[in-house]
C-alpha positions in Angstrom: -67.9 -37.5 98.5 -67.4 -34.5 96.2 -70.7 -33.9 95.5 -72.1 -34.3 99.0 -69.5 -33.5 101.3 -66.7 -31.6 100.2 -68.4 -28.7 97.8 -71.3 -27.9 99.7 -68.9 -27.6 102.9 -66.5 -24.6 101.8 -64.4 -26.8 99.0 -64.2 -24.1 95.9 -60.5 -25.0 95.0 -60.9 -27.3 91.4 -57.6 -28.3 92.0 -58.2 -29.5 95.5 -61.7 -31.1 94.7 -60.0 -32.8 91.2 -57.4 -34.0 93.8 -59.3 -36.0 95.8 -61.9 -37.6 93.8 -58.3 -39.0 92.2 -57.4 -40.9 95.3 -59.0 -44.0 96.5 -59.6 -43.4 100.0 -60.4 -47.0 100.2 -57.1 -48.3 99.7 -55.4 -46.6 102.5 -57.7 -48.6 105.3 -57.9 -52.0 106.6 -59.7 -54.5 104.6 -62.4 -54.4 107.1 -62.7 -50.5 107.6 -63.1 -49.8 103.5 -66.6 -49.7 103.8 -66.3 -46.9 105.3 -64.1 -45.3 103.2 -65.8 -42.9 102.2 -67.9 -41.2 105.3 -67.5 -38.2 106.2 -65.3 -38.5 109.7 -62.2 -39.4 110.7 -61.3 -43.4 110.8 -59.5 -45.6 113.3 -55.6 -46.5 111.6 -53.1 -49.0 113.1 -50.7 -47.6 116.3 -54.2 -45.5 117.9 -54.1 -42.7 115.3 -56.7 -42.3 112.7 -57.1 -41.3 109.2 -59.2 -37.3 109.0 -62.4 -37.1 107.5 -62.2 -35.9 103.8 -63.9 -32.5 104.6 -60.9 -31.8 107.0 -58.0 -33.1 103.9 -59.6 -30.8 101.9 -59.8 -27.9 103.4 -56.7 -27.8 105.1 -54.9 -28.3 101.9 -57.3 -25.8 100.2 -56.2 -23.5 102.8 -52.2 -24.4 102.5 -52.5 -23.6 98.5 -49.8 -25.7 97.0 -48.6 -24.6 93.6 -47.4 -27.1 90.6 -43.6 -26.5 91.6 -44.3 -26.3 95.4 -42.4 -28.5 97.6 -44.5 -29.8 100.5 -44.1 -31.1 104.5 -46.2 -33.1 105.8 -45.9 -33.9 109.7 -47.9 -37.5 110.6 -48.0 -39.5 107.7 -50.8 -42.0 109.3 -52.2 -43.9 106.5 -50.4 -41.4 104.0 -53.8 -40.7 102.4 -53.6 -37.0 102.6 -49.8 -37.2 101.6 -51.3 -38.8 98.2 -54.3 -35.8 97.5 -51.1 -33.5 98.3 -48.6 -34.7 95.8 -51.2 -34.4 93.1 -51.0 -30.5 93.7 -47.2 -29.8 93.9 -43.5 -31.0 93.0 -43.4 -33.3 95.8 -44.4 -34.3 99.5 -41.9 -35.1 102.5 -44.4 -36.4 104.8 -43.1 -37.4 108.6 -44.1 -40.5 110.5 -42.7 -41.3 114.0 -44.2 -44.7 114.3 -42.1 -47.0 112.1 -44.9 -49.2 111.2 -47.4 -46.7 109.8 -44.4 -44.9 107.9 -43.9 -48.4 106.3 -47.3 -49.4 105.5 -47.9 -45.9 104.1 -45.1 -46.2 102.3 -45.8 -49.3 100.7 -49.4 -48.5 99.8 -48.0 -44.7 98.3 -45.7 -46.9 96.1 -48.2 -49.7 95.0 -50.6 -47.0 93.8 -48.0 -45.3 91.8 -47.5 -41.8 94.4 -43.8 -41.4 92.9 -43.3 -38.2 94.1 -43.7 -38.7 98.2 -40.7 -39.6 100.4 -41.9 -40.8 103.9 -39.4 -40.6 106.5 -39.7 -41.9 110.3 -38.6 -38.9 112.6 -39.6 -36.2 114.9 -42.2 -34.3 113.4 -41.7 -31.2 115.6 -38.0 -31.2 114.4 -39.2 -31.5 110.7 -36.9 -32.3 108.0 -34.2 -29.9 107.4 -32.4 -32.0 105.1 -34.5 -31.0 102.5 -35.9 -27.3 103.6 -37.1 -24.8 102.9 -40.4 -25.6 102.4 -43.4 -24.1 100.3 -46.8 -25.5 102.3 -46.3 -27.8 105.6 -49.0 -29.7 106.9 -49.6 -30.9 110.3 -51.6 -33.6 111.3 -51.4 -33.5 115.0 -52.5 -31.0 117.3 -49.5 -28.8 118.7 -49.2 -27.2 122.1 -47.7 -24.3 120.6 -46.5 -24.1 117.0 -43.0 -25.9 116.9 -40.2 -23.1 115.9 -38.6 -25.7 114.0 -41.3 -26.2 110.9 -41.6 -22.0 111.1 -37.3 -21.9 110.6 -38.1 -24.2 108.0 -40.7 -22.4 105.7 -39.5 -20.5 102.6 -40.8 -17.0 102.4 -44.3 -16.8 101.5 -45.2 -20.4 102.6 -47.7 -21.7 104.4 -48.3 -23.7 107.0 -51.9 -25.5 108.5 -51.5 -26.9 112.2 -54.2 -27.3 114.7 -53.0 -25.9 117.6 -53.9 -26.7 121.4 -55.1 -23.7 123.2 -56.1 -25.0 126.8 -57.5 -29.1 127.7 -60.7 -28.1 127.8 -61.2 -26.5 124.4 -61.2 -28.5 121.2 -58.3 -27.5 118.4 -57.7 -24.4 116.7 -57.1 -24.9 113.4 -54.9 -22.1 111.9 -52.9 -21.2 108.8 -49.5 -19.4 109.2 -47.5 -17.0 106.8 -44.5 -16.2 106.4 -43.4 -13.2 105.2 -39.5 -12.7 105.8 -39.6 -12.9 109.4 -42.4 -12.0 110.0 -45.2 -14.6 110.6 -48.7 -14.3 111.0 -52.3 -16.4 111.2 -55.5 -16.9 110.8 -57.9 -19.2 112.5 -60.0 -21.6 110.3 -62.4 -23.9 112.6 -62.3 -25.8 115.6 -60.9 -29.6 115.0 -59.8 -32.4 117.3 -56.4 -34.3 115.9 -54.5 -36.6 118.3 -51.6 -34.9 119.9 -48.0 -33.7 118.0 -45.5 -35.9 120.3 -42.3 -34.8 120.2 -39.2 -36.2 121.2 
């Protein structure tokens, strides 16, 4: 997966590529799905959602660019496979799961293989997760309509944030990094990707 998909593809982050050959990309799919574990697209999960391909993990967390002390968002936990590849690059992940059954199985498969430092928590991911803001690098797994003002308010200055964002039905995702600085807040677009939608509510 390394080798063949992730540095050939734009993957130059050590960190990021030491990260995930560390996680077993198996273990966070269905018995019957594991043989696929390790192809490069995105992967059918329980509730309808769906686990990214690797190529998309990595580059949205190369582009985020969590530090050792960083502490990390995550917005749709799904199989909490890219929570894991996270929280081997900073302090630790809050990762956000509105479906109560995904949050528990990914939080049961983070604790089995030893991911100590990621708390999963069932909620709104547009709302994210004051309690324990501000944040250094959030994540969002879910295409957005528009970026949710909420996860901005709750980024630290200097942090970053990678959401896809939803520019019109027709067109696929735009995937895009934010930074803060003060309050000021600015992006750049990365590629085009198609997530499943950020529900809110």
């Amino acid at each position: 997966m390394v080798a063949e998909q992730l540095r050939p593809h734009g993957v130059t982050d050590e960190r990021v590529l030491e990260a995930m050959a560390s996680v077993p990309r198996e273990e966070f799919l269905s018995p019957r799905m594991r043989r696929h574990a390790y192809e490069d697209r995105a992967l059918a999960i329980e509730c309808g959602q769906t686990i990214s391909q690797p190529l998309v993990v990595a580059l949205m967390i190369q582009a985020a660019a969590p530090a050792p002390q960083d502490v990390a968002l995550e917005v749709g936990t799904g199989s909490g496979y890219a929570a894991a590849v996270l929280s081997r690059l900073c302090r630790e992940v809050i990762t956000i799961e509105r479906e109560p059954a995904l949050a528990e199985h990914a939080s049961e498969t983070l604790r089995r293989l030893g991911f100590g430092n990621v708390e999963v928590a069932v909620g709104d991911g547009s709302a994210g997760w004051p309690a324990r803001a501000p944040y250094q690098v959030i994540m969002v797994a879910a295409a957005a309509r528009g970026v949710p003002p909420a996860l901005i308010d709750q980024l630290t200055d200097g942090g970053r944030m990678v959401i896809p964002v939803a520019t019109s039905p027709e067109e696929p995702q735009d995937l895009r990094v934010y930074l803060r600085r003060g309050q000021d807040v600015s992006y750049r677009s990365l590629f085009p990707v198609l997530f499943v939608p950020l529900r809110t509510g």
